[in-house]
N, C-alpha and C positions, 0 to 999 in steps of 0.2 A: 354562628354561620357567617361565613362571608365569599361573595360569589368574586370564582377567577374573571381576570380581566376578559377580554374581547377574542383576544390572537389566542389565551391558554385555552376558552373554552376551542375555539377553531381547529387544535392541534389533537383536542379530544375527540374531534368527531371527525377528522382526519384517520386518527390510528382506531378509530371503530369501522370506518370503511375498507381498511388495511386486512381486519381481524376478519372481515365479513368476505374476501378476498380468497381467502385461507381454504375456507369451507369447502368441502368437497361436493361438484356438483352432478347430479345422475345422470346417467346416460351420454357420458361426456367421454372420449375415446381418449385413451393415456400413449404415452410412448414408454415400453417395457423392455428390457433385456433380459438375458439371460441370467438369473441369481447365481450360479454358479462362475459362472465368467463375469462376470462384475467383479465379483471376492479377488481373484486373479489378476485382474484388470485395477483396482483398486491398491491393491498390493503394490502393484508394479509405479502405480502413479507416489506412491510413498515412499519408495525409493528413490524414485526423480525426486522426488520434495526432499531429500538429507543432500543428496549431488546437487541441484540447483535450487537451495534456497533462499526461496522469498518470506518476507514476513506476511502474516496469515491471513489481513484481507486481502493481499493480492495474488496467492496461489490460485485463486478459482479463473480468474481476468488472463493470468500467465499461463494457464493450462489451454482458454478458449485461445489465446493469442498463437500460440505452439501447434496447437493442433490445424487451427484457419490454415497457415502457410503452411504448412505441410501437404496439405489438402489441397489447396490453391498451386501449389507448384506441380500437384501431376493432371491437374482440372479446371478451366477455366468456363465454369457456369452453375452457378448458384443452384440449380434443380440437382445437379452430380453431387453436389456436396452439401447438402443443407442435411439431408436427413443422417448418413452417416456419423456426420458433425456430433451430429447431437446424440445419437447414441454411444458414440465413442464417451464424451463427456460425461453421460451417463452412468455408464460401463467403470469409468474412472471412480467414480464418487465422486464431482464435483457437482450432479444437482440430482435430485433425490430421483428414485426409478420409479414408477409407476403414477407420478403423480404432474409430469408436463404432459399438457393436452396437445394431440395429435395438430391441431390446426397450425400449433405454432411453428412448425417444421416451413410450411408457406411464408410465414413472418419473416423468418430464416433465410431462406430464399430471397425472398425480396429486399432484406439487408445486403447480404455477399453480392447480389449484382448488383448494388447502385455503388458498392464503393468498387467494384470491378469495369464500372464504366467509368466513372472518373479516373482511372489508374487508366486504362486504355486510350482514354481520352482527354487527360491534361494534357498543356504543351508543353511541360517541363517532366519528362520520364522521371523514373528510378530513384531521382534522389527524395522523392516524398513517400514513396512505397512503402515503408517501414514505419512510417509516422501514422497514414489510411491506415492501413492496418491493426494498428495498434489502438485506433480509435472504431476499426471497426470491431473488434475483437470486446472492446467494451461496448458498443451498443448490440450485438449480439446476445453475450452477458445481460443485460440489463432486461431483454427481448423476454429471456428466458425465465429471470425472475427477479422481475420488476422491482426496485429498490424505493417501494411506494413508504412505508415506517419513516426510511432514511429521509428522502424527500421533504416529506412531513416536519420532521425536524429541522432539519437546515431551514427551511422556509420559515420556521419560524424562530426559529434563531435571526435569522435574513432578518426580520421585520422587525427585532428590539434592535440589535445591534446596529442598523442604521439611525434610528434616532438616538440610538450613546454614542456614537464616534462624532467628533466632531475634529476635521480637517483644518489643519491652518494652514497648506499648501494650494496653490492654485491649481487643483485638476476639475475636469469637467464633472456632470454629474451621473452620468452613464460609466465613466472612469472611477469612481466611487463606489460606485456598483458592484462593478465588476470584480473587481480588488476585497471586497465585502463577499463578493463570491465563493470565489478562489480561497482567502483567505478560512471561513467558516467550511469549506471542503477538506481543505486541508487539518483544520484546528481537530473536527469532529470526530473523519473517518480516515484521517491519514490516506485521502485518494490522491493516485497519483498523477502525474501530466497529460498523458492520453484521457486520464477520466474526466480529467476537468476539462482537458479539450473538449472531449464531444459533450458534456453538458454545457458547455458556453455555445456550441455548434446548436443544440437544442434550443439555447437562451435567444441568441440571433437569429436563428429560423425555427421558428415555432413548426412549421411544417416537415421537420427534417427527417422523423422516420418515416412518414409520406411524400414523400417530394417530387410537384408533378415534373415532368421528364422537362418542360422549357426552361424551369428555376434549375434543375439539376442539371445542364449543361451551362446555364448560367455560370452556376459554381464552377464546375469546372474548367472551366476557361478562366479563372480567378482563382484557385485555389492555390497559387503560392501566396495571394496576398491576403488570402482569407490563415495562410497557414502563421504569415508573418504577423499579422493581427494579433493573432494567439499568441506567438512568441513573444510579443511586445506587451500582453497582458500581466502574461508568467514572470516576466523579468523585469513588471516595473518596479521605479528606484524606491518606491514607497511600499511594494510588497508585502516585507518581512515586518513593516512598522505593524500594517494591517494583521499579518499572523501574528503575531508576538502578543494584539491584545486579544483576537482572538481565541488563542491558546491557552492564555490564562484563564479567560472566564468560559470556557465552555462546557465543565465539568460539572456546571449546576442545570447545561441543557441533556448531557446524558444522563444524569442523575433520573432528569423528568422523564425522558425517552426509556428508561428500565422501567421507570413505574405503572405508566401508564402501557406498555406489552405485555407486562404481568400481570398488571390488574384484569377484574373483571370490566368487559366494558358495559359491562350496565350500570356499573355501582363506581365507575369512573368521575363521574362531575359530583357525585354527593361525597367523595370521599375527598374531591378538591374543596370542596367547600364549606369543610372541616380542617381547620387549619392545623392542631393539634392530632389529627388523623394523617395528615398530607406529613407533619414534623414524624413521625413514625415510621413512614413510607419511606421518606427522604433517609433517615439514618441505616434504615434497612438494607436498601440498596446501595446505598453508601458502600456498605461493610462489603455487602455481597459483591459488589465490581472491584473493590478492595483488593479481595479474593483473588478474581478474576486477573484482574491485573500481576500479579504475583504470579501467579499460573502461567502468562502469558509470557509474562519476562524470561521464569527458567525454561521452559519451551525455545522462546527466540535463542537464548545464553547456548543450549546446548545443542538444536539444529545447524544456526549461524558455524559454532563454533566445530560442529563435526564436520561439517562441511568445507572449511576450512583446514580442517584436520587430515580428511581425507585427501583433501590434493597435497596437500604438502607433505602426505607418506607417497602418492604417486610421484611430484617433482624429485622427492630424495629418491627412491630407487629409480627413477629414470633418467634424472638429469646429475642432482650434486652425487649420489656417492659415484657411480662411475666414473665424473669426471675428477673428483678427490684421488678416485683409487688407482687410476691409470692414465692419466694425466699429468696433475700437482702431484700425486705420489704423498697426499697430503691425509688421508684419511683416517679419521677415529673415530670409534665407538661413542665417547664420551660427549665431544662435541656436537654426531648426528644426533645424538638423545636428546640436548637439550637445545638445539635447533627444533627439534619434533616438539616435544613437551613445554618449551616455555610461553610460545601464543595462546593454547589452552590454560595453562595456569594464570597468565597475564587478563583473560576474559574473564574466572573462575574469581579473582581478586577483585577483577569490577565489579562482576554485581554481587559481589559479598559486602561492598562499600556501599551499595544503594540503602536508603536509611528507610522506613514506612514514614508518611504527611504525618505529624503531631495533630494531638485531639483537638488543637484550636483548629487547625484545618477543615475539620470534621463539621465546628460550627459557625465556620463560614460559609461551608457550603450549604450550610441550613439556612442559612441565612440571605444568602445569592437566592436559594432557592423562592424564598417567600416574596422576594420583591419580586422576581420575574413573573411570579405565578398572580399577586393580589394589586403590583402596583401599576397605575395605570398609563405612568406620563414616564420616559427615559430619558432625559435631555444632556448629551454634551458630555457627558461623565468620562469618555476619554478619549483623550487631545493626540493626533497625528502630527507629526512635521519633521523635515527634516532634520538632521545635527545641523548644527553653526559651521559652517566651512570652515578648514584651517589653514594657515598660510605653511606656503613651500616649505621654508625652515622647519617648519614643526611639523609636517609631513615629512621630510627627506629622515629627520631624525627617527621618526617614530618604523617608517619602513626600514631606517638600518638598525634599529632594535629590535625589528621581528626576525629579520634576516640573522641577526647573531644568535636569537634564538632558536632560531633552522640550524644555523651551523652546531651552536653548541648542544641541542638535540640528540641527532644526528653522531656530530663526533665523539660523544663522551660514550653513544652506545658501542660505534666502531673501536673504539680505542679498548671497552671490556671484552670485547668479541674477538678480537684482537689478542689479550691478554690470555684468553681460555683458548688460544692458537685454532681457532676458526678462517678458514681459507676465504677467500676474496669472492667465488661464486656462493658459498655457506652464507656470510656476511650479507648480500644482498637478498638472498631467499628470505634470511632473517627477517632485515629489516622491511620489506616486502610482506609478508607474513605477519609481521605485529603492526604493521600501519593500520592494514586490513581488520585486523584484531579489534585494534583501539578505535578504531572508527566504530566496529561494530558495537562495542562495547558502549560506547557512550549514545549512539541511536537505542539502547534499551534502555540505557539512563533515563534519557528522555521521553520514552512511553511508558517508564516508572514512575513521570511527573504528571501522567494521566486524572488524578483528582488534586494536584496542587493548586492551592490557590493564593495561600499565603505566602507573599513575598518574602526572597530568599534572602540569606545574609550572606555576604559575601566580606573574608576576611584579607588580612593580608598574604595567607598560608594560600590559598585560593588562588589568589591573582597570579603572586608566582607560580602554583602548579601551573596554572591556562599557558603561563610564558614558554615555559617548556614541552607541555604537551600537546597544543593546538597545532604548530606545525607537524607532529608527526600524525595527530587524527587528520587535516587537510591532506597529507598526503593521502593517508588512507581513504579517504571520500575519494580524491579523483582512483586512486586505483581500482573502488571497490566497482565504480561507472564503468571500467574499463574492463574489471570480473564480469560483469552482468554481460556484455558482450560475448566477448572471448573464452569463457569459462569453457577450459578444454574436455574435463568432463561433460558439460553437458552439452557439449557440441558430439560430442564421439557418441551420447545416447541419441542427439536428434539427429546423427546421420546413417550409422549403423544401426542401431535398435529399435527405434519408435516407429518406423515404417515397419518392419519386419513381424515385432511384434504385435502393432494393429492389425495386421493381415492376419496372423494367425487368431487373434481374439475373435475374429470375423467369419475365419473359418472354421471354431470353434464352436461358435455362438450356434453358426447353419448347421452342423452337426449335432448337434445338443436337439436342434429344432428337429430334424429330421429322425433320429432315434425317440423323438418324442410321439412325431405321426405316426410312427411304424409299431409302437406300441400301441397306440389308441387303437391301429384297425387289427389288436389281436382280442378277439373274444370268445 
């Protein structure tokens, strides 16, 4: 027998208050819709997810965020919109039906108008509306169902990991922090910038989902520089150092965070306290998020990749063949096919290359697992700092090496595309199209490195692929920033359809309801 440290028993009696959360309690009034409209309603929201998709913890965050402004654009008062809000979301399948307690619709409420007085009452309009929002959209979400498991974890991740980093840079110790923060949100749950905004907003105002009305004009009379705070947190130069080590070791905290939700929590601390019990645990769930993770990738690979698919069968009949066929006078069969068909075969090939972590992997992570769980002391185990600066010459030269790699990129593909007499708008859609691709492609790569931890080899075959194909995924990264906006599909759904069809689910739902009264009074 040997007993977990301090913070692992803490994290046990954490996710037993989590489980005890869960329970369902009597006499307690739920928010219900309609079973029938939901199935419909749910449908319709699955469709949205293949046109605009997101990867999968952030659909439920992008659905509350979609729906807020929608709401918000024809109502400006938190009591108009809180309870629909929530049944729509409902109705969608994004948080279970019968089971949020009626009170929280209040909660609701009192979230959308504080970040509605701020928007009303900043000094600088409009250009932060989009940012509130987006963080309102997540403390909403969170309102509804409390991300208390998750919490739990990072917190305790939060408390080893600061005493293993050890910084050789001069930042302060609140900057440490922070970055410690950020970094463990992003390694964990892949949350994105708004989420970590408002949990830093949470961090720095402890009062923030209560916030009495003098603190909250406070804010906002200061919320550009509380916004640029933030900004300056997301962007600092030591960031990525901070993720990079987090990213690596964090797969021995979700390892523990799977075992301890499935375990029983009664028989939770005597089965940590069996170490040859807990090695069992650890390889079990190992395997099983193994699983998971696989499942997850071909999910991402062929959402990502339909979705991609589909607009670029809408771009060809509405933009290149016509302009091929009655324009340039340039149009072929052969050519639009493999314009169509080669960005899916080019994702299809990525993650046919992704390899599964080798067995020694396996027993590293058994092994990450049992220090963090039995030992007591973390000190210094990995070192932050920046690179050695380099001088002008050996910068100028190394930017005109990446730059020829842009070019020769780029031109060796125009010159094939070329070659298979592809026209000049074709040619762009292409390349357009496989940026997007290969960007996407290698964001799965990298949540296929979800239980790595043994460091990679990297050959000479390697280094030159990155030469050639990093500029064409950078393109594809800013393009894909640029898709998430403008994505003409789901602009045409959130301006034509989603209103249209919320009304009728509404008027659906009251219909359902009322043939339902009109039965009960026949007897």
């Amino acid at each position: 027998m040997q007993e977990p440290n301090p913070l692992t028993q803490k994290l046990i009696s954490e996710y037993r208050d989590w489980y005890e959360t869960l329970q369902p309690k009597e006499g307690e009034a739920k928010i219900k819709v309609d079973e029938v409209v939901s199935k419909v309603a749910s449908f319709y929201e699955k469709v949205r997810g293949v046109i605009d998709w997101r990867e999968e913890h952030l659909l439920r965050k992008t659905a509350v965020e979609r729906t807020l402004k929608r709401r918000l654009f024809l109502k400006k008062s938190g009591e108009e919109i809180a309870e629909p809000l929530v049944q729509e979301l409902i109705r969608g399948g994004h948080f279970p039906n019968d089971a949020i307690p009626e009170k929280k619709i209040a909660e609701i409420q009192k979230v959308i108008n504080k970040y509605i007085f701020i928007i009303e009452n900043a000094p600088i309009k409009i250009q932060l509306n989009d940012w509130l929002l987006g963080i309102a959209a997540c403390e909403v979400e969170e309102t509804l169902a409390p991300p208390l498991k998750e919490k739990a974890l990072m917190d305790y991740m939060r408390e080893l990991m600061a005493t293993s980093i050890e910084v050789k840079e001069k930042i302060s110790e609140e900057e440490e922090n922070v970055q410690i923060d950020i970094a463990i949100q992003q390694a964990l749950f892949k949350l994105d910038a708004p989420v970590i905004s408002y949990h830093l907003l949470e961090k720095w105002f402890p009062q923030w989902p209560d916030l009495p009305q003098e603190k909250l004009s406070e804010i906002t009379q200061n919320i550009r520089a509380l916004y640029n705070k933030i900004e300056n947190a997301l962007k600092h130069p030591l960031a990525e150092k901070f993720y990079n080590i987090c990213e690596r070791y964090d797969t021995p905290y979700l390892i523990l965070g799977d075992i301890i939700t499935q375990g029983p929590p009664r028989t939770l601390l005597d089965d940590f306290k069996n170490p040859e019990t807990l090695e069992g645990k650890v390889r079990e769930a190992y395997n099983g998020r193994l699983k998971k993770v696989k499942a997850r990738m071909g999910r991402a690979a062929f959402y990502s990749t339909l979705s991609i698919f589909i607009t670029k069968m809408l771009v060809a009949f509405a933009i290149e063949i016509p302009f091929d066929k009655y324009i340039t006078h340039e149009f072929s069969y052969f050519t639009s096919g493999l314009n169509i068909l080669i960005p899916p075969l080019l994702m299809f090939f990525l993650v046919l290359s992704i390899r599964p972590p080798s067995k020694n992997n396996a027993e590293l992570v058994v092994m990450e697992v049992m220090k963090i769980v039995y030992q007591k002391e973390r000190k210094g185990i990995y070192e932050i700092k920046l690179a050695s600066p380099r001088g002008f010459i050996l910068n100028a030269i190394i930017v005109l090496i990446y730059l020829l790699s842009f070019v020769g990129s780029f031109g060796l593909i125009i010159w094939g595309l070329k070659k298979l007499n592809f026209s000049l708008l074709s040619i762009i859609i292409f390349l357009v199209f496989s940026s997007l691709i290969s960007f996407a492609g290698v964001k799965i790569r990298q949540r296929a490195k979800e239980l790595v931890v043994e460091k990679e080899k990297e050959g000479f075959l390697r280094t030159f692929f990155d030469l050639f194909s990093l500029p064409i995924i950078q393109v594809g990264k800013w393009l894909s920033n640029q898709w998430t906006k403008y994505n003409a599909v789901a602009v045409l759904f959130n301006s034509l359809l989603d209103m249209p069809f919320q009304v009728f689910m509404e008027f659906l739902e009251q219909w359902r309801l009322f043939l339902k009264e009109k039965k009960e009074k026949i007897h």
